[in-house]
C-alpha positions in Angstrom: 29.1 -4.0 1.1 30.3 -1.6 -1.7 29.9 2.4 -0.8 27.2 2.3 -3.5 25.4 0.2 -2.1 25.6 1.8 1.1 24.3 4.5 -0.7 21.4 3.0 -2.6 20.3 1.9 0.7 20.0 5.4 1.7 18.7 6.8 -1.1 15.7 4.2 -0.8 14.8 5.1 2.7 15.0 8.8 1.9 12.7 8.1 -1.2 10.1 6.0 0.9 9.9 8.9 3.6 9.2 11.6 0.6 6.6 9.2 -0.9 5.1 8.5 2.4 4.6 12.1 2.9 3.2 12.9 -0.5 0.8 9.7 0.6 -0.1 11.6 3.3 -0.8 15.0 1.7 -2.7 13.1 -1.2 -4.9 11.2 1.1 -5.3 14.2 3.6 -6.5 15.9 0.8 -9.6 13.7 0.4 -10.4 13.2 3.9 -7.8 10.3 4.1 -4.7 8.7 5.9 -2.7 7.2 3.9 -3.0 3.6 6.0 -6.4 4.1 5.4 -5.6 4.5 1.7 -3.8 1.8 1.5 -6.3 -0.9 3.5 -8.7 0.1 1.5 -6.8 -0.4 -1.9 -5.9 -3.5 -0.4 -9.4 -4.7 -0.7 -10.7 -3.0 -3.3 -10.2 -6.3 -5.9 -11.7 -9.0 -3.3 -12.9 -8.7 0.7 -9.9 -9.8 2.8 -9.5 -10.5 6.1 -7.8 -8.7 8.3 -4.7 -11.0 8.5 -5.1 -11.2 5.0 -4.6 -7.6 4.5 -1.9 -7.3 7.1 0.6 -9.8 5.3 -0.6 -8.0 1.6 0.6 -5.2 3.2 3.5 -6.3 5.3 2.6 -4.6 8.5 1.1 -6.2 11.9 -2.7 -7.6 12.0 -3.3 -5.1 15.1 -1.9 -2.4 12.5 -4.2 -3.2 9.6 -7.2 -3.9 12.9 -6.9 -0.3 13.9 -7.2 0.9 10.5 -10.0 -1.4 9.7 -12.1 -0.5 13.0 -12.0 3.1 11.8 -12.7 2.5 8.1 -16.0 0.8 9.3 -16.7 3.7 11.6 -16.2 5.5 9.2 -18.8 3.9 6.8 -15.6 3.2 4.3 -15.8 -0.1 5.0 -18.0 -3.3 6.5 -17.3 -6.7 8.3 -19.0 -9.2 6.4 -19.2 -12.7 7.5 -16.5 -15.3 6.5 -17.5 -18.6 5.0 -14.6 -20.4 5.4 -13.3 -18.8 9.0 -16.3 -17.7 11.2 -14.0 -15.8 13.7 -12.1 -14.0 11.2 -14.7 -11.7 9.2 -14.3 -10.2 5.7 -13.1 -6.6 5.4 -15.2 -5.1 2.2 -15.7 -1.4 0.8 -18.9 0.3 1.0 -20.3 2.4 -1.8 -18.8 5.1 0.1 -15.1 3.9 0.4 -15.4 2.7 -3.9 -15.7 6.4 -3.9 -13.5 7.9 -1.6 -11.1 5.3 -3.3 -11.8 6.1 -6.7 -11.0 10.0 -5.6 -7.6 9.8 -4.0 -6.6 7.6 -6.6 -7.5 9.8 -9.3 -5.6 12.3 -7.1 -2.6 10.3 -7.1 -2.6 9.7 -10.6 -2.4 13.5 -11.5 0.2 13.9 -9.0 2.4 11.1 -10.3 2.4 12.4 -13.8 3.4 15.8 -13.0 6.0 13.7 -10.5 7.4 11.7 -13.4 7.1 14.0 -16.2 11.0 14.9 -16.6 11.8 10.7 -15.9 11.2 8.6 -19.3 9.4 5.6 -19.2 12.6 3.3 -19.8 14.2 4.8 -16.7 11.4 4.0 -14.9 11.0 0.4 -16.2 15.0 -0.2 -15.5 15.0 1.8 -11.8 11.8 -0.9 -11.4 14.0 -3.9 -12.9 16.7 -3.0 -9.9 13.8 -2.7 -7.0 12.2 -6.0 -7.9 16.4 -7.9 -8.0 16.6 -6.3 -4.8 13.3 -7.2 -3.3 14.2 -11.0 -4.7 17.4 -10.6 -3.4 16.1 -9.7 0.1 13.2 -12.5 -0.3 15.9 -14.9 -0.6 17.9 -13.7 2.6 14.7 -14.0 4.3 13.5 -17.1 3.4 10.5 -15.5 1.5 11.0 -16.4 -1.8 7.3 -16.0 -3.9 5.4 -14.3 -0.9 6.0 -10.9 -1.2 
């Protein structure tokens, strides 16, 4: 491995950690973890179970259960029965998480354009080109292709 790549490797991690704390702050400010954020953009488009969500998401099913007992608790989110799996219920939002959604997104979106103000579009779209080569690259070593 080339000492650029080395780098770019360490550059991504350090990236993810400063993303994962501006997730944090940005949910936090709406009453939100970011796991929570993310489970329930996860099912915001269609109910999912919670293995479902766990793979979408590529962290554990006792991860995405934890997250999913509190979003009910929390009247975010509600079990609803599963046609086709009767032991494995449907994880849908509430009026109440559509809305708490719909606020840290709107959050987000404001932070992200002050965030990417000084970077133009085309860097963006060719800094994405190189993720999603990687993220094939690494789907091939892992015997993944197409699931990610």
């Amino acid at each position: 491995m080339s000492d650029e790549a080395a780098l770019l490797i360490a550059d991504v991690f350090e990236v993810a950690g400063a993303l994962r704390r501006l997730g944090e702050e940005t949910a936090g400010a709406e009453g939100l973890t970011q796991a929570r954020w993310q489970v329930l953009s996860a099912v915001s488009e269609e109910p999912l179970t919670v293995p479902q969500a766990a793979r979408r998401l590529g962290v554990s099913r006792q991860n995405i259960q934890r997250v999913a007992n509190d979003l009910v608790a929390l009247q975010l989110a509600a079990l609803a029965p599963n046609p086709d799996h009767r032991g494995s219920p449907l994880l849908t939002m509430t009026s109440r998480g559509q809305e708490s959604l719909a606020r840290v997104t709107a959050r987000a979106e404001d932070i992200h354009r002050t965030l990417f103000a000084a970077i133009s579009d085309e860097e963006i779209r060719a800094t994405r080109a190189s993720l999603r080569r990687l993220l094939t690259e690494l789907d091939r070593h892992e015997g993944t292709t197409g699931k990610r």
